[in-house]
C-alpha positions in Angstrom: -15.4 19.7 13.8 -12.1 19.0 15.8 -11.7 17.5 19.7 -9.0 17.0 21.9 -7.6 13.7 21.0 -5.4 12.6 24.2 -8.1 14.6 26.8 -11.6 14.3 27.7 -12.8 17.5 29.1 -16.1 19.8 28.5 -15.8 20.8 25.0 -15.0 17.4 24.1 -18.0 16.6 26.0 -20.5 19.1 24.7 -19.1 18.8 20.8 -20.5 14.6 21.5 -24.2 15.9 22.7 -24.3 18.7 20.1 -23.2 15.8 17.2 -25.5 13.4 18.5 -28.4 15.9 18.5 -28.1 17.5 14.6 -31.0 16.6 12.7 -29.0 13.6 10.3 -31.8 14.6 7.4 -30.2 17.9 7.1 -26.5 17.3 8.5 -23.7 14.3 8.2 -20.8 15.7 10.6 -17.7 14.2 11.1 -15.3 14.6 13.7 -11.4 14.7 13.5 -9.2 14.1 16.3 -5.3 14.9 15.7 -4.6 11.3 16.9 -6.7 8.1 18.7 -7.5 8.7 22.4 -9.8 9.0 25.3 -11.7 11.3 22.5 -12.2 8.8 19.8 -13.0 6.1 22.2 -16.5 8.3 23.3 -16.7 8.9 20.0 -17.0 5.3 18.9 -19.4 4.9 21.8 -21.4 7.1 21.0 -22.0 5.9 17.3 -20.3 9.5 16.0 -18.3 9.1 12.6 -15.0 10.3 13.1 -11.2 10.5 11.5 -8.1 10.4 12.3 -4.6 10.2 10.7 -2.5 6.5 10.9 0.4 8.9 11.7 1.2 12.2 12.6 1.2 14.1 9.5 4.7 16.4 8.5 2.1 19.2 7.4 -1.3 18.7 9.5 -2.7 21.9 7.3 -1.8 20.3 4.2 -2.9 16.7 5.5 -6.3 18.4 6.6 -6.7 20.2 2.8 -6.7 17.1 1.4 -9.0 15.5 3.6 -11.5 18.1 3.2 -11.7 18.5 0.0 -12.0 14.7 -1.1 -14.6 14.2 1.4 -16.4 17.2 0.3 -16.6 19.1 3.4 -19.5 22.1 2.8 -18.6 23.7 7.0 -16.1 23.6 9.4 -16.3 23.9 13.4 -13.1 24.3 15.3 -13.6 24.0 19.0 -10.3 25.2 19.9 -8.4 28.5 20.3 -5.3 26.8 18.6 -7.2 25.2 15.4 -5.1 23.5 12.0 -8.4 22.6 11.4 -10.2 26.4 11.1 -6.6 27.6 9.0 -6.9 24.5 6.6 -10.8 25.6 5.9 -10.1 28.6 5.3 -7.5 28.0 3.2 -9.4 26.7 0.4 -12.7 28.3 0.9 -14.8 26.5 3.1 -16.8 28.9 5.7 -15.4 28.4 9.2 -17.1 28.2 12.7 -15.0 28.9 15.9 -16.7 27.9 19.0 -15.0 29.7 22.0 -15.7 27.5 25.2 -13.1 28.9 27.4 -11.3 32.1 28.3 -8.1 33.0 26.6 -6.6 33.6 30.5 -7.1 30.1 31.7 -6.1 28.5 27.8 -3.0 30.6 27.7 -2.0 31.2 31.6 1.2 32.4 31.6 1.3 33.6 28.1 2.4 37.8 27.4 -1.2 39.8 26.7 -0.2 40.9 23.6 0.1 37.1 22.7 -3.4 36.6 23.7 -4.9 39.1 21.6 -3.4 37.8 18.3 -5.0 34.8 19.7 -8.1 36.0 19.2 -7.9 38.0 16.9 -6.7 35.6 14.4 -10.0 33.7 15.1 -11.9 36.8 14.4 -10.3 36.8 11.2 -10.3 33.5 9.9 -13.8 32.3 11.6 -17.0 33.3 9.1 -18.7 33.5 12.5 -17.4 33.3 16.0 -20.1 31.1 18.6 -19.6 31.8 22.1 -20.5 29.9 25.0 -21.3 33.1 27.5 -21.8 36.9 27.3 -18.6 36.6 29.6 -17.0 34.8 27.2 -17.9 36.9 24.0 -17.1 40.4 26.2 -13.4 39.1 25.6 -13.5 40.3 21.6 -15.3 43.2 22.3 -11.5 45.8 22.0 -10.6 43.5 19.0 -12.8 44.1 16.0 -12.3 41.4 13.3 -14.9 40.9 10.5 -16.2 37.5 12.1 -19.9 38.1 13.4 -19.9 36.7 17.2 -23.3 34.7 18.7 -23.5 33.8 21.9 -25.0 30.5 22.1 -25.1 28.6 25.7 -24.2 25.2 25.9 -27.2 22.5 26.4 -27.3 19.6 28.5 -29.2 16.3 27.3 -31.8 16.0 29.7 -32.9 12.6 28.5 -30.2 10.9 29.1 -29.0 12.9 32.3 -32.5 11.7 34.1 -32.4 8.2 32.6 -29.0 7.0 34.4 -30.1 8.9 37.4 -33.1 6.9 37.8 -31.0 5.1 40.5 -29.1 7.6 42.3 -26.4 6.4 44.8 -27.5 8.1 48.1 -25.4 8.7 51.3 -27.0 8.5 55.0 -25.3 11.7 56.1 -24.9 14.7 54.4 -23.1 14.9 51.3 -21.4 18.1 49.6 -19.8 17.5 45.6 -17.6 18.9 43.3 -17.1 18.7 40.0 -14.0 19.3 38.2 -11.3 18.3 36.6 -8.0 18.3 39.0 -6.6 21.6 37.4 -6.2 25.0 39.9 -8.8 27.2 37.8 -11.8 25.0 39.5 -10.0 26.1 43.0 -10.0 22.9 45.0 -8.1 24.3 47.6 -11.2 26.7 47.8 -13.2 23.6 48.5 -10.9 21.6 50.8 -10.8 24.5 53.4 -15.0 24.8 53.4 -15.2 21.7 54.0 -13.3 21.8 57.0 -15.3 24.7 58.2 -18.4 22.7 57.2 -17.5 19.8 59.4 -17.0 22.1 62.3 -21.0 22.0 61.9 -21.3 18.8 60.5 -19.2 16.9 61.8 -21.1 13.7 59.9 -20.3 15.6 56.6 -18.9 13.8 53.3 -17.4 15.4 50.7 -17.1 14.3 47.2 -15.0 15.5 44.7 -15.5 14.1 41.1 -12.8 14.5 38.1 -9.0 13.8 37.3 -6.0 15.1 36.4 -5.4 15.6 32.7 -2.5 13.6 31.8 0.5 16.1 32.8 3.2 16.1 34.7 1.7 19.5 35.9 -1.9 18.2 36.6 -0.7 15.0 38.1 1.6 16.9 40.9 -1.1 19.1 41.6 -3.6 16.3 41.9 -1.1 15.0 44.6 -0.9 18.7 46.5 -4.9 18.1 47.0 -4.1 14.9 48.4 -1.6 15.8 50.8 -3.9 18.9 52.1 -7.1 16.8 52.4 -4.6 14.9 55.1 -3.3 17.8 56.6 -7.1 19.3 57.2 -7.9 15.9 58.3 -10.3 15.3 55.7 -8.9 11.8 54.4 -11.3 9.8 55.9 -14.8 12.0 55.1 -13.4 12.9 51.2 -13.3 10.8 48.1 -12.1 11.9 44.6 -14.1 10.0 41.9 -12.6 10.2 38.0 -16.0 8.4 36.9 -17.1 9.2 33.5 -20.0 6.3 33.0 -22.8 6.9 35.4 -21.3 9.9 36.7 -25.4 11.1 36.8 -26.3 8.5 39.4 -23.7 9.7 41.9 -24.0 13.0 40.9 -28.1 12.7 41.7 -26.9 11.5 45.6 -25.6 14.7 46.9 -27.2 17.2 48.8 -25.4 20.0 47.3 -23.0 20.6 44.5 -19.9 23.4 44.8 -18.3 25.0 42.3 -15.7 27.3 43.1 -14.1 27.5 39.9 -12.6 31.0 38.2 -13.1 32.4 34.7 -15.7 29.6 33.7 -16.8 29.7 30.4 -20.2 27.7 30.5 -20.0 25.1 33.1 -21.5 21.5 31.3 -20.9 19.9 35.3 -23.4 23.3 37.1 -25.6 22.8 34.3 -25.8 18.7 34.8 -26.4 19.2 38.6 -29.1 22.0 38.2 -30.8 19.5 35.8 -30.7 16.8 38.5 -32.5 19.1 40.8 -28.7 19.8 43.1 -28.6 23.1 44.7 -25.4 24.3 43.5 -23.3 27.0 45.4 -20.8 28.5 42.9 -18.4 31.9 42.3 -19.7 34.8 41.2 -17.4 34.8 38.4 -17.1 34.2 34.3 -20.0 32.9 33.0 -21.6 31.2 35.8 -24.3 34.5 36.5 -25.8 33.9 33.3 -26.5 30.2 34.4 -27.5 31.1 37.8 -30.5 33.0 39.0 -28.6 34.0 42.8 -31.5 32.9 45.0 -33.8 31.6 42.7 -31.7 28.6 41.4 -29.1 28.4 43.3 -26.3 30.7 45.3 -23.5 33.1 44.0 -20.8 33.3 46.1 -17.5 35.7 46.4 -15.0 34.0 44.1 -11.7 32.8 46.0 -13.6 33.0 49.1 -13.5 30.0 50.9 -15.3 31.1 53.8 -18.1 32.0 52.4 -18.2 29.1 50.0 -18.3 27.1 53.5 -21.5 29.8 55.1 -23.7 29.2 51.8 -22.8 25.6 52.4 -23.7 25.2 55.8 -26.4 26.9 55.4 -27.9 24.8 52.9 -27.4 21.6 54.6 -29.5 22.7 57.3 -31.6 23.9 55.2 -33.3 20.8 53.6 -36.6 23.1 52.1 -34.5 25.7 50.7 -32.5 22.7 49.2 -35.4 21.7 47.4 -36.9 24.8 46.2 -33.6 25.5 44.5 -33.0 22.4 43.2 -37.0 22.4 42.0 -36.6 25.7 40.3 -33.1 25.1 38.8 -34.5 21.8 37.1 -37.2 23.9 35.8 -34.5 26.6 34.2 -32.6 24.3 32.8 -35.3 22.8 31.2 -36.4 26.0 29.7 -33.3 27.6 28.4 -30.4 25.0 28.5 -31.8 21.8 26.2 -29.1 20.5 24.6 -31.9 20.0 21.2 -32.6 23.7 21.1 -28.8 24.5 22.0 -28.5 21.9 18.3 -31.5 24.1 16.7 -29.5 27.2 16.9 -26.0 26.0 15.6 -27.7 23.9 12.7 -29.1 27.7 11.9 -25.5 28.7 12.4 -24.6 26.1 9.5 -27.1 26.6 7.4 -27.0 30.1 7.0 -23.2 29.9 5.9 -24.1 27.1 3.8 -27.5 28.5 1.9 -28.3 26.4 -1.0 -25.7 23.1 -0.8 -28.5 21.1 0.3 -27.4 18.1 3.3 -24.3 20.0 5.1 -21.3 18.1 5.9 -20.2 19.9 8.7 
């Protein structure tokens, strides 16, 4: 399978839990990153065998053939709506898995619709079979046709590890309101800057926490410096933090009293899914996929996307609310127990593999 090599985000995430949780008597992946980075450095953490070339190649589909055939590749998975990796599979005849973990709006903003479409529907036709992170995410082939048969198959969070580092959360005195995301405007932090000003008007002991960074763009990094300056201009400075943490993100993470997420057009959010597992009541936008992670009421609170007021109500309302807090956070720990473990979430793309794969014995995938 392929990551981002210069970024870390959630696929590149997910692709390192899913790898780490295939069954090694019936699977030897390998990962290939375009170039060293962030992406190879987890990698290497994490014990996952990986590639990548010395030097960019001239011909990265030629480079890849090579590559795939002397190491006697039996499956591909390309995690990425752009993919040399999928095209060089198919190419010579090895059976192709497309994940889809985001929505063609957010991954080509900007871009004509026509130019979307052959997008995806050039996944459709190369991809043996298409996995989906959401329902929400799926309904986007549904005009397309293509031969590839699409599965919908959630993403899974490691539980294990997720309660192990947050044996020790770090806890405020006062109450304490995250949010997770990386500094890009589809996870709306604008949304979340004006709540919490409207939060503080009833809490006026209220901290905010926002965890993530820019990715490294000139784009990301000026917009990382718009949140700044507005956090000063709602005099927030001295009540908000932003927090790029990647190690031990769980032990802060466990310290809040509740989690936003106001983001649009989410695929299937790793960062709700971490929180819910950590018992956080999570208020997030009715939007994308995140009503097929959220049970509104049960395990936490759907709210109007792009509405920043009520964002702030649901808020408010749950920091006053500390038994309705823990009910939520009880019963979304239980949920994501049940349907989101990143070992079944394996399960069901080694099945994926296999079945593409029937009779090669060990799968290099």
């Amino acid at each position: 399978m392929n990551v981002h090599s210069r970024i870390w985000g959630g696929t590149e995430a997910f692709s390192v839990s899913l790898v780490r949780q295939l069954d090694r008597r019936r699977f030897d992946p390998l990962v290939y990153a375009s170039t060293r980075g962030p992406s190879t450095v987890a990698l290497t953490r994490a014990s996952i065998r990986w590639i990548a070339p010395n030097r960019e190649p001239a011909d990265e589909i030629e480079f890849l053939r090579s590559r795939l055939t002397a190491l006697r590749i039996d499956v591909v998975q390309a995690n990425h709506l752009n993919s040399s990796l999928a095209l060089a599979a198919k190419s010579i005849r090895i059976p192709v898995v497309w994940r889809i973990g985001g929505h063609v709006g957010e991954i080509m903003k900007g871009a004509r619709a026509d130019a979307k479409k052959r997008a995806l529907a050039v996944v459709g036709i190369v991809a043996d079979r298409v996995i989906c992170a959401s329902r929400f995410l799926a309904g986007q082939f549904d005009d397309l046709g293509g031969p590839a048969p699409i599965t919908t198959i959630y993403n899974g969070v490691d539980l294990e590890l997720i309660r192990e580092e947050a044996r020790h959360p770090v806890v405020s005195r006062t109450p304490t309101i995250g949010m997770v995301g990386h500094l890009v405007p589809q996870k709306r932090h604008l949304d979340f800057l004006t709540a919490a000003r409207l939060v503080k008007a009833r809490f006026p002991n209220a901290r905010f926490r926002i965890f993530g960074g820019p990715y490294p763009s000139d784009r990301d990094a000026a917009y990382a410096a718009r949140l700044g300056k507005e956090a000063r201009r709602l005099g927030l400075a001295s009540d908000l933090s932003f927090e790029n943490r990647r190690r031990e993100k769980f032990r802060h993470y466990a310290g809040v009293d509740v989690m936003a997420f106001p983001g649009l057009n989410e695929g299937s959010s790793n960062a709700i899914l971490e929180s819910m597992a950590l018992g956080r009541p999570v208020v997030a936008a009715d939007s994308g996929g995140n009503p097929e992670l959220i049970d509104d009421g049960r395990t936490g609170v759907l709210v109007p996307p792009a509405s920043p007021r009520r964002l702030a109500a649901a808020l408010v309302e749950l920091v006053g609310d500390s038994a309705r807090r823990a009910r939520l956070g009880s019963a979304a720990q239980a949920d994501v127990a049940r349907r989101f473990d990143i070992s079944d979430c394996a399960a069901r793309y080694g099945e994926v593999y296999e079945t593409l794969t029937r009779g090669r014995g060990r799968i290099r995938p």
